[in-house]
Backbone bond lengths (Angstrom), bond angles and torsions (degrees), N, CA, C in turn:
res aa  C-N    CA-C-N  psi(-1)  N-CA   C-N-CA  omega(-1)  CA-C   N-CA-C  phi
1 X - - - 1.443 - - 1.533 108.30 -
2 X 1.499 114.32 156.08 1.283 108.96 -169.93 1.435 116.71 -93.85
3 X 1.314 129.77 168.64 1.331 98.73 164.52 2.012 126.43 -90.20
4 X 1.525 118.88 31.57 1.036 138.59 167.64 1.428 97.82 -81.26
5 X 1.537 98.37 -66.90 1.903 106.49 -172.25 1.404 100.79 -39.92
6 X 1.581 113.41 -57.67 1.631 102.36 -174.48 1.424 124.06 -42.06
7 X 1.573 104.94 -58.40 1.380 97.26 -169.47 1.368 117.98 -77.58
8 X 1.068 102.42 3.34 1.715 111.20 -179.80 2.086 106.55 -82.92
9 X 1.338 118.96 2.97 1.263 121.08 -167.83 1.366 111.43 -125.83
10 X 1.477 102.86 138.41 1.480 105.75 -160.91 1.302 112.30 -111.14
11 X 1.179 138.44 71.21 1.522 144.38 169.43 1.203 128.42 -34.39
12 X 1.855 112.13 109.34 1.519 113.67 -173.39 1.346 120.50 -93.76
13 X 1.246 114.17 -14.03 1.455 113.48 179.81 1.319 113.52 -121.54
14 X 1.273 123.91 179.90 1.570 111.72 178.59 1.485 102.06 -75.62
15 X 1.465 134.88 -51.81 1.394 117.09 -173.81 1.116 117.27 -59.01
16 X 1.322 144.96 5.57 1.755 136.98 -172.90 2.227 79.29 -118.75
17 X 0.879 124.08 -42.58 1.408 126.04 171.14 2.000 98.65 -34.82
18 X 2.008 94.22 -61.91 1.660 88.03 -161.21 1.643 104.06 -88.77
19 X 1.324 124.44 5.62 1.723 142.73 155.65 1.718 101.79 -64.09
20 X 1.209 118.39 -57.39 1.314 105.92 -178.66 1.440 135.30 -82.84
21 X 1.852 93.87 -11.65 1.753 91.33 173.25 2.109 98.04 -91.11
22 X 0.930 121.62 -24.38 1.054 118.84 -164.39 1.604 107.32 -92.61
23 X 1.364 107.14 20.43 1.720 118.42 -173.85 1.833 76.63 -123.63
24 X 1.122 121.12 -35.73 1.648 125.21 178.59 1.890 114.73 -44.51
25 X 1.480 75.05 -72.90 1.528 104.28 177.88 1.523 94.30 -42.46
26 X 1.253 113.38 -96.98 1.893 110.35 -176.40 1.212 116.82 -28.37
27 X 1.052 139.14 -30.19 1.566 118.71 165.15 1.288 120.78 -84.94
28 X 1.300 112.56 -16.45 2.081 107.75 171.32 1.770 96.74 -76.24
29 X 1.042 142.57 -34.26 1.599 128.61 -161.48 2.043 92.35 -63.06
30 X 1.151 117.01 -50.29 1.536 107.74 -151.43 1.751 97.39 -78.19
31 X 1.401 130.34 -48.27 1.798 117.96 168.50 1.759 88.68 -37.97
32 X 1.138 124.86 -76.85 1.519 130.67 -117.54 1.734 90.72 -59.73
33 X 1.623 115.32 -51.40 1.596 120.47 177.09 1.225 103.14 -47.05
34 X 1.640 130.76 -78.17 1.011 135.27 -178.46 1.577 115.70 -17.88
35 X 1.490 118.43 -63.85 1.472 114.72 166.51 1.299 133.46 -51.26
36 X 1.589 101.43 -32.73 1.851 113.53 174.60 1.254 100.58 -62.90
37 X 1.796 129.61 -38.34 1.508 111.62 -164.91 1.197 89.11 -90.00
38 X 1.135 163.43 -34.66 1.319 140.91 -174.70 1.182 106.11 -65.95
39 X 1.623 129.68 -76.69 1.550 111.35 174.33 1.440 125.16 -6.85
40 X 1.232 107.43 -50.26 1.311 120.23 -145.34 2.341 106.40 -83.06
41 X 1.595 90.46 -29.76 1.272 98.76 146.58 1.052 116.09 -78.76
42 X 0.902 149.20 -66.42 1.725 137.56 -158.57 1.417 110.90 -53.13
43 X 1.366 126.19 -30.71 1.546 139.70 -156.74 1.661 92.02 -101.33
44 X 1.662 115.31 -51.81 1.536 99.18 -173.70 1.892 92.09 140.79
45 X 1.209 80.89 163.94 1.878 78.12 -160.15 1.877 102.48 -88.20
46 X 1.555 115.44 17.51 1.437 105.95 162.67 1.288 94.72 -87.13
47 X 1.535 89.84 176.30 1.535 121.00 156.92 1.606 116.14 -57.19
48 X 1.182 101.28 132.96 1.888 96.13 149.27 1.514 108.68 -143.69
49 X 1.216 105.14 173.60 1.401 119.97 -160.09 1.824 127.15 -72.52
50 X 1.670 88.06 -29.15 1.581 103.46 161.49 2.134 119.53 -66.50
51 X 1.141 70.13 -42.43 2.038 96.88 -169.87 1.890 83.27 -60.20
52 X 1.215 131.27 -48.83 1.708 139.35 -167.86 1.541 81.88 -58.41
53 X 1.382 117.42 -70.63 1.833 124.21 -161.21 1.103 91.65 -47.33
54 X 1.273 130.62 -56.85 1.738 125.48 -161.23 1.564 101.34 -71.51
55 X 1.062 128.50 -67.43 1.344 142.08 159.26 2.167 110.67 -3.91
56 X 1.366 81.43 -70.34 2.016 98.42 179.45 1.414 112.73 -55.84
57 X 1.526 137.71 -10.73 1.293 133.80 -111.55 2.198 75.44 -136.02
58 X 1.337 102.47 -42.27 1.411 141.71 -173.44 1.666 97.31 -73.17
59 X 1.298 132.45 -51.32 1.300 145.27 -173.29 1.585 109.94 -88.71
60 X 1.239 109.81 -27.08 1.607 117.10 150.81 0.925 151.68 -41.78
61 X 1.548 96.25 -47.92 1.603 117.65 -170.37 1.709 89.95 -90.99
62 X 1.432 116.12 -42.30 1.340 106.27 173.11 1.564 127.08 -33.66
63 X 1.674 104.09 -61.83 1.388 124.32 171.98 1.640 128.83 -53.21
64 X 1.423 108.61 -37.16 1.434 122.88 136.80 1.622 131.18 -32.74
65 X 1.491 98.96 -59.33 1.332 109.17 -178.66 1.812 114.72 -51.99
66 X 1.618 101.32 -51.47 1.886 122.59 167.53 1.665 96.71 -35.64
67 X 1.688 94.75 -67.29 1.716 84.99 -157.74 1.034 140.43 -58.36
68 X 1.814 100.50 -21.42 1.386 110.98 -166.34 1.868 97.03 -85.00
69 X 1.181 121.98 -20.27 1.406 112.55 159.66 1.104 119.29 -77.35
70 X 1.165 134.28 -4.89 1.811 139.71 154.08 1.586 106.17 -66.86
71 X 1.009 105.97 -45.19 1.786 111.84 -176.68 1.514 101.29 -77.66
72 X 1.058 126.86 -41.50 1.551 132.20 -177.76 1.657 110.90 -69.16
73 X 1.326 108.16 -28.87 1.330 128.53 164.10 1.172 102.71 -52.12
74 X 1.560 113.42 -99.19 1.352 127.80 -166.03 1.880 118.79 -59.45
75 X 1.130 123.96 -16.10 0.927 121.04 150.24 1.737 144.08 -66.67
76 X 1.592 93.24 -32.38 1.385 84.24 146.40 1.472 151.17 -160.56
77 X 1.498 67.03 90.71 1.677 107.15 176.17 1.502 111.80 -75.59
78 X 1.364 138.77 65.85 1.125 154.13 166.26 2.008 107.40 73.66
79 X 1.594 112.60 21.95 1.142 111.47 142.09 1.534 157.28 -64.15
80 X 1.643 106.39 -28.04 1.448 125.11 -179.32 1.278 103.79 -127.09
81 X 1.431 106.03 159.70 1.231 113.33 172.80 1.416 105.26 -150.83
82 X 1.636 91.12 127.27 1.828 111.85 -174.73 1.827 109.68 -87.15
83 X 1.354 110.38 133.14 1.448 103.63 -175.27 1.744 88.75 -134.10
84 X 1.471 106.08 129.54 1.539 122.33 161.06 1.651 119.46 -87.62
85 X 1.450 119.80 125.71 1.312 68.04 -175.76 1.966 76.36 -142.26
86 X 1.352 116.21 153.19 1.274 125.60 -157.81 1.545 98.92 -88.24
87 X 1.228 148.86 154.46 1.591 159.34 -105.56 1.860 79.58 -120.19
88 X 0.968 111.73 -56.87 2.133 116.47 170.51 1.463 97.84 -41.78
89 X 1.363 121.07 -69.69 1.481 122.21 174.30 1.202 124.20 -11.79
90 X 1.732 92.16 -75.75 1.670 111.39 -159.33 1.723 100.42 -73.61
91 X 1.337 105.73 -22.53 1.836 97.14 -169.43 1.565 101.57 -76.10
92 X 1.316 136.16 -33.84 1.558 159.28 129.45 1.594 94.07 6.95
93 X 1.765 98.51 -93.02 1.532 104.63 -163.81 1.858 99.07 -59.61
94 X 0.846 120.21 -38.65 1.490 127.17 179.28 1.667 115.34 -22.18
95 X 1.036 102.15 -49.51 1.530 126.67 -176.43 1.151 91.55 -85.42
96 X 1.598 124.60 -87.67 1.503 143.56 -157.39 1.627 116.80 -16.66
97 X 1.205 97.03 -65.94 1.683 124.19 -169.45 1.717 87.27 -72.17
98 X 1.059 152.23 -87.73 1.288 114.57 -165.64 1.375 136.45 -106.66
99 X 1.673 95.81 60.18 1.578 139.74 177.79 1.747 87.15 -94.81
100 X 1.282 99.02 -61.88 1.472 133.65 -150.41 1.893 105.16 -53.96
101 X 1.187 85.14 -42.06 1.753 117.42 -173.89 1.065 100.30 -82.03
102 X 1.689 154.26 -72.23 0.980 154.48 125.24 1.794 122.28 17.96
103 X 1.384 103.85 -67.25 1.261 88.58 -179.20 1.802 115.36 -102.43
104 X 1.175 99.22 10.51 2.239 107.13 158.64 1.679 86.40 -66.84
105 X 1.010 124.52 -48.09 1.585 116.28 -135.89 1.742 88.92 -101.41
106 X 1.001 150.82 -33.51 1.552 152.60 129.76 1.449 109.15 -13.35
107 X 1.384 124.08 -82.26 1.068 148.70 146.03 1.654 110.58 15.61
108 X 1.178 92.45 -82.11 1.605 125.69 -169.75 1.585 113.85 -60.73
109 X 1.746 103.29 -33.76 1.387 121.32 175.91 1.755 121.75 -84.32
110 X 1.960 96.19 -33.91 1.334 92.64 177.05 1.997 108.44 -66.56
111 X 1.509 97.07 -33.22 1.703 86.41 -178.72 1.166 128.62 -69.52
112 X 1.521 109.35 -26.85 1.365 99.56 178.31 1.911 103.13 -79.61
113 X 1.257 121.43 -28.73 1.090 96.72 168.59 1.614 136.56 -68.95
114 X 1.564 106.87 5.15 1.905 116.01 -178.59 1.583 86.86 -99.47
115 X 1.659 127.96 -32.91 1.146 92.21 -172.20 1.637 111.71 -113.49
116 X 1.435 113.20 55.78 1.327 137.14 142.85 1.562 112.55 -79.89
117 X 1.628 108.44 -38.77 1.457 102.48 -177.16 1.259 125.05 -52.91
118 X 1.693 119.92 2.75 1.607 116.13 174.67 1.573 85.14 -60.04
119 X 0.805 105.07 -65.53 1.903 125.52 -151.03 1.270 108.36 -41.48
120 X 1.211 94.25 -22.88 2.133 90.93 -163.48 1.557 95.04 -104.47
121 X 1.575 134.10 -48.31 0.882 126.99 146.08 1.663 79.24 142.92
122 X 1.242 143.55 21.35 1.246 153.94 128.18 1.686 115.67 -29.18
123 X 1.053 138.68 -25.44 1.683 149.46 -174.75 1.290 102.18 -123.04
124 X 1.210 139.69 104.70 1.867 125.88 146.03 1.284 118.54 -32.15
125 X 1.165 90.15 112.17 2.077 106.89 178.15 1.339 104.52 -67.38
126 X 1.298 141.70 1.80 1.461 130.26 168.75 1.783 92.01 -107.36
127 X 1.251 122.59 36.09 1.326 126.38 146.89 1.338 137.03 -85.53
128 X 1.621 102.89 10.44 1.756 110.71 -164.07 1.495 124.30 -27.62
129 X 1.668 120.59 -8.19 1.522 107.35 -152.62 2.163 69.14 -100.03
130 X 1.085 117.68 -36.30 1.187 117.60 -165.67 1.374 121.18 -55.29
131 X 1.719 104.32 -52.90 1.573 117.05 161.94 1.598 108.52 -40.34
132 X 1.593 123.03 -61.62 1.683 129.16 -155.26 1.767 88.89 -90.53
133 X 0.778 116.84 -0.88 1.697 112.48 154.12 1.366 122.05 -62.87
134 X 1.988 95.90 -66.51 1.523 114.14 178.45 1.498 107.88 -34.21
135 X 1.693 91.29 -60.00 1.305 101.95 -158.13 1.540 132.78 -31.23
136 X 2.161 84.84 -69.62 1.512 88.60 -179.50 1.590 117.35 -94.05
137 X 1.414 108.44 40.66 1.491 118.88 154.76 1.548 107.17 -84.65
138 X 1.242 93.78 -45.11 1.998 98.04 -170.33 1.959 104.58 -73.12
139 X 1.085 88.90 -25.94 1.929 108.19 175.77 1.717 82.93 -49.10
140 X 1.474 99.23 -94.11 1.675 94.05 -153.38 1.265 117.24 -62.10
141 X 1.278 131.47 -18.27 1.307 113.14 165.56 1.563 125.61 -55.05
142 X 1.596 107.31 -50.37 1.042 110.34 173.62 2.027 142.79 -38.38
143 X 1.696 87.17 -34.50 1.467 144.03 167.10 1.510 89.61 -64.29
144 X 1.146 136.31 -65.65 1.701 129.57 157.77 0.984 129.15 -14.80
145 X 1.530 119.73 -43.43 1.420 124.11 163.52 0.917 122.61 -47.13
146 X 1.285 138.01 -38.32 1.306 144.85 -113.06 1.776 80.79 -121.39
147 X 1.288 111.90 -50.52 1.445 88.33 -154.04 1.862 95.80 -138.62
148 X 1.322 121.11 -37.72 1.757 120.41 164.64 1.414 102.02 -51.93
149 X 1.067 111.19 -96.21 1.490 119.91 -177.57 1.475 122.75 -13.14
150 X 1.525 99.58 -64.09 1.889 99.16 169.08 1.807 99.49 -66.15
151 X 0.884 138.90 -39.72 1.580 116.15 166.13 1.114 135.71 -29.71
152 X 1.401 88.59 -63.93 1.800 115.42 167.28 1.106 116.37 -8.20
153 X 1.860 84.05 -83.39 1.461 113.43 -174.44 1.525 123.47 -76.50
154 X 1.160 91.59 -22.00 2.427 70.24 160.58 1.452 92.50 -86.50
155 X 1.383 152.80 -60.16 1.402 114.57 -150.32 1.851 108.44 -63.77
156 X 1.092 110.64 -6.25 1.656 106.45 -174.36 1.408 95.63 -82.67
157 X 1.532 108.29 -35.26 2.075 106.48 171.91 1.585 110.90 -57.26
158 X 1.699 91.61 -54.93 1.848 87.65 -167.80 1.633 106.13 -52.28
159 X 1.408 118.14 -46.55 1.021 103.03 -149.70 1.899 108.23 -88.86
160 X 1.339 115.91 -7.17 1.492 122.54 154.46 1.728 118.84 -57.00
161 X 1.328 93.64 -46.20 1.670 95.26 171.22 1.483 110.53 -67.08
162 X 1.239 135.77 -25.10 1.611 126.64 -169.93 1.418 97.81 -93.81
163 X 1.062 117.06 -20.82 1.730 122.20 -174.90 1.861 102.99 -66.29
164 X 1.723 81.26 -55.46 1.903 84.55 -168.26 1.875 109.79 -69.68
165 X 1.482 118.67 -23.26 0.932 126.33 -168.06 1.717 109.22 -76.96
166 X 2.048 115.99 -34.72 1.305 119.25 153.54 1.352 85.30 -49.03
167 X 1.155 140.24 -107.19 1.241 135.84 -98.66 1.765 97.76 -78.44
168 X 0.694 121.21 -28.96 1.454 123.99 -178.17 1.558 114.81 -85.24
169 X 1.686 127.22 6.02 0.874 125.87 118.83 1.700 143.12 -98.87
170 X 1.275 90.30 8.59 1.776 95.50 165.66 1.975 94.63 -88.70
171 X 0.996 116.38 -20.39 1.818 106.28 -174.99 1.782 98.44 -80.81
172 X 1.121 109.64 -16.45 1.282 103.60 -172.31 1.351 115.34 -111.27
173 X 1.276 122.58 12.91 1.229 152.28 173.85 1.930 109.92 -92.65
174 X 0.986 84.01 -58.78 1.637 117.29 178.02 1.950 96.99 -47.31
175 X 1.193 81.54 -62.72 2.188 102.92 -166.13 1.412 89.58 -63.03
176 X 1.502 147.49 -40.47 1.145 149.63 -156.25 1.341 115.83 -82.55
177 X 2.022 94.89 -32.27 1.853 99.00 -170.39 1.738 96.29 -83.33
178 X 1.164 102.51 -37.21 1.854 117.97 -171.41 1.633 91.81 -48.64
179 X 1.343 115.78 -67.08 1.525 114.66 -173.63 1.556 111.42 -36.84
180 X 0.964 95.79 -61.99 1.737 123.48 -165.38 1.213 101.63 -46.51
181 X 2.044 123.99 -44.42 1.471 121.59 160.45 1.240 145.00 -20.60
């Protein structure tokens, strides 16, 4: 890969983050040798101490290369979770998730508005199991707020941000090949 391609790529997660520095790294080791053996003719077939600096710099990126699969390792070790999801999918959840949100919070309003009907006199008040029915129906939904709902709604964020972020590197993909014409 070149180093155009690199910087031309926009990494959304941390593993395509440690995919693209460690696609980095592998292409600086083979220039950097290449220059050490030439130096190294021009100067004479010992060692010298500059040719070592250039040399170490080469053995670095190697050691780099290890770690960042140590970090790629240990990171994910049941921390992240990668979701594909096909253009049918995403137009699916698109709707879904704040369908989903929408009618918790509907939901939550139609009950408390049935169990107003003690009050108005719409419900028989010797219905008690009916009232503490309403109730703690509208209870846990409400309780929805608190912690479904905000779920909901960041994965409907995360996954709006990865949507616009494809697409806003296919436009810039696009602008790159047009140039390149």
């Amino acid at each position: 890969m070149t180093m155009r391609q690199l910087l031309s790529q926009n990494p959304m997660t941390f593993n395509e983050l440690l995919d693209l520095f460690e696609a980095y790294v592998s292409t600086i080791g083979g220039p950097i040798n290449k220059g050490h053996d030439m130096l190294r003719e021009e100067i004479g077939a010992g060692e010298h101490a500059a040719l070592g600096h250039i040399f170490g710099v080469a053995c670095d990126a190697e050691d780099m290369a290890k770690r960042l699969c140590q970090i790629r390792a240990a990171r994910n070790t049941g921390t992240d979770v990668t979701i594909t999801l096909t253009q049918i999918e995403h137009c699916q959840l698109d709707t879904a998730i704040p369908d989903v949100i929408d009618l918790l919070g509907d939901t939550s309003s139609m009950l408390d508005l049935l169990s107003g009907g003690f009050d108005s006199g719409s419900i028989d008040p010797d219905q008690p199991a009916i009232a503490a029915t309403l109730r703690l129906l509208g209870r846990a939904l409400r309780g929805a707020d608190q912690i479904e709902v905000p779920a909901l709604m960041m994965a409907d964020r995360k996954i709006r941000a990865a949507v616009a972020a494809v697409r806003e590197a296919e436009r810039q993909a696009a602008l790159q090949m047009g140039e390149a014409a």
